[in-house]
C-alpha positions, 0 to 999 in steps of 0.5 A: 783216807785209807787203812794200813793193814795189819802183818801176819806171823809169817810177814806176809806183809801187804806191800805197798810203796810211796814214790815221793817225786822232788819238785827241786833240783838235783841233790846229793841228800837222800830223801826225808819222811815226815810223820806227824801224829797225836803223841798218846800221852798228851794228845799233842801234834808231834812232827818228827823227819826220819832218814831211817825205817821209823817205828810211830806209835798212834793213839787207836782210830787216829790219824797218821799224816806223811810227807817227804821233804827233800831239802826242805823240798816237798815231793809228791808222794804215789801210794802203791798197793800189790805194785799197783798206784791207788793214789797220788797226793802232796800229803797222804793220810793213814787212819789207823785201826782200833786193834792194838798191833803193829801195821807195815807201810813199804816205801819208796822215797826219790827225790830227783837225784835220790831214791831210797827204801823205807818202810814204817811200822805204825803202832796201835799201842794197849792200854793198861789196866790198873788194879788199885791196892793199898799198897799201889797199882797192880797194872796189866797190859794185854793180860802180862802182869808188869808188876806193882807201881806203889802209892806216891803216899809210901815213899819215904822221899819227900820230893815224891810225896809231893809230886804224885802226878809224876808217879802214876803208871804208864797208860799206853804201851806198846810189844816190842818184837823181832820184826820191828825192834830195828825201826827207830822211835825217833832218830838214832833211837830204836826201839830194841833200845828201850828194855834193860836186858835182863841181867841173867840172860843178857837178854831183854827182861820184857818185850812190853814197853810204855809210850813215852815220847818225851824221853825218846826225844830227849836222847834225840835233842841231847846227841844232836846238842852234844854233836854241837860240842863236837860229840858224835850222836853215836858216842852216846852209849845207851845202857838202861832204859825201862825196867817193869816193877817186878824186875826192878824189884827183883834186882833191888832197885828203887820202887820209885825210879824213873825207869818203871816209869819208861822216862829215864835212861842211863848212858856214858859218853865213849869216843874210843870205842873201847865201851869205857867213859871218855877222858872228856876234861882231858885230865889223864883220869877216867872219873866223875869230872868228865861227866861235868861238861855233859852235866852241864849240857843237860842243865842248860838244855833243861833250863831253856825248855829243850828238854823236860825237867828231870833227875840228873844223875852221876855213878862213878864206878872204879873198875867198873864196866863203863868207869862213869856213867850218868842217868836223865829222866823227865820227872818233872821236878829237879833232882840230882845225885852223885855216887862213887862207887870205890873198886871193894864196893864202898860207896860215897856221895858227891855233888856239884856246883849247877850253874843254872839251879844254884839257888834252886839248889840251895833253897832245898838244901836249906829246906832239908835243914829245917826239916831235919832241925824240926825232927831232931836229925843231923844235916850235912850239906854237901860239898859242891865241886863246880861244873865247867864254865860251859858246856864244852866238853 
């Protein structure tokens, strides 16, 4: 096995290259790189092709394993350090190094008909540490306070109370820098992505992210099912991944949303170009209806197990900067919302009519009800508009 090294401020990077040589015949398509690895959170394989420059995040003293598929034809792969050949194999194995960092790997792909550069940013990511409180978890990742993630116990959300194991804080992380903020998490999602920019500076709010890589690949499997319904990948727009405790604190959001927890995003679908929601249902408006078929996707993606279960949310805002927007996070439990937001601010609920949760759905519903019944509160069940009959948009 041999070490990857470790890039120095000035990027003085040890350049080394891998000349992947096709065992097939000519082909328009460029080369892929294959990485598999243990995912940090669970410890399981993960095994994921890259076309572009791929960001990996491995657990310390772990192995990283490369291939090339041309394809769907696997080449043989010669590793080059400082334009020398040091080896030559159909599969090459990295082990990389206990200190946290970020570590660079030159490539160069070819394929019979096809040569492309890569190169690979292999991450060791920190482990956080947890101050315990009574009111929560004080958390330090490589001696930067990220601020508070409070007890489960202390939410006034029932759904959270009973779900404490999807409340605690983020284990692994990872320092997002110049350098590598252009390589890709998974496809289509790079990690420059995974910070809400402050909303002071525009800014990123933090350069210190969680691991987490069931949401990265959540975006990666919702563009590649909404490209089937004829949506380009790149029509999905993200605008708001993680937020640490102490910004989301600072700008009056939930001390319990999904995004301190690094495995929600918000997004809007926009077709035109002009950073504003797409008429999705074709109806001449710009409004929550078009965030149904999309909806409806991802309730099917989750229903058939593509995707974690999670929170599924809508924000219909007139006048706003994007019109309609919708959130997805993998919490683990069922929960959805919809807020309208009219153009003076005033904001109202709406629901909708799931066609794969209905009796979930309606099992709360009459849950809440008792439960406001027991504590002599009013209960309003929502009026539910139904979703399209598939998720075509």
């Amino acid at each position: 096995m041999m070490h990857v090294q470790k890039n120095h401020a000035t990027r003085g990077l040890v350049a080394m290259a891998l000349i992947l040589l096709a065992a097939c015949a000519s082909h328009a398509s460029e080369p892929m790189l294959r990485c598999r690895f243990p995912n940090p959170f669970d410890r399981r394989e993960l095994n994921l092709v890259f076309p572009a420059n791929p960001l990996v995040v491995v657990p310390p003293g772990e192995n990283l394993q490369l291939t090339c598929e041309h394809d769907g034809v696997p080449g043989s792969i010669t590793v080059y350090k400082d334009d020398e050949p040091v080896q030559e194999s159909s599969v090459i194995n990295f082990s990389v190094p206990d200190r946290p960092g970020s570590y660079y790997i030159r490539l160069m792909l070819t394929g019979q008909s096809t040569t492309v550069g890569r190169e690979i940013c292999v991450v060791v990511p920190f482990k956080a540490s947890a101050s315990r409180n009574a009111e929560g978890y004080d958390l330090r990742v490589d001696e930067v306070e990220m601020g508070r993630y409070r007890h489960p116990s202390r939410s006034g959300n029932r759904k959270v109370r009973a779900n404490p194991d999807s409340y605690q804080p983020p284990v692994w992380w990872f320092r997002i820098t110049p350098m590598n903020s252009g390589f890709f998490v998974v496809p289509g999602l790079t990690a420059g992505e995974l910070v809400v920019p402050s909303e002071d500076t525009g800014q990123p709010h933090t350069d210190l992210v969680p691991v987490v890589y069931s949401m990265w690949r959540t975006v990666h499997t919702l563009r590649e099912a909404l490209a089937t319904q004829g949506i380009p990948g790149g029509a999905l727009k993200i605008i708001s991944v993680f937020r640490a405790p102490k910004y989301n604190r600072a700008i009056g959001s939930n001390a319990f949303g999904r995004h301190i927890y690094g495995d929600a995003f918000d997004f809007y679908i926009d077709l035109e170009g002009d950073t504003k929601a797409s008429d999705l249902n074709r109806d001449g408006k710009r409004d929550r209806r078009d965030a149904y078929p999309v909806v409806a996707l991802i309730e099917d993606l989750m229903d058939d197990g593509k995707i974690p279960m999670g929170g599924i949310g809508i924000y219909n805002t007139i006048g706003g900067d994007h019109e309609v927007t919708m959130h997805i996070d993998n919490r683990g439990h069922r929960a959805t919302w919809g807020f309208l937001y009219s153009a003076s601010g005033k904001r109202s609920n709406f629901a909708w009519e799931s066609r794969r949760f209905a009796e979930l759905d309606r099992r709360e519903e009459n849950e809440a009800a008792e439960l406001a019944k027991k504590e002599g509160r009013a209960y309003a069940r929502p009026r539910r508009e139904p979703l399209p009959a598939t998720s075509t948009p």
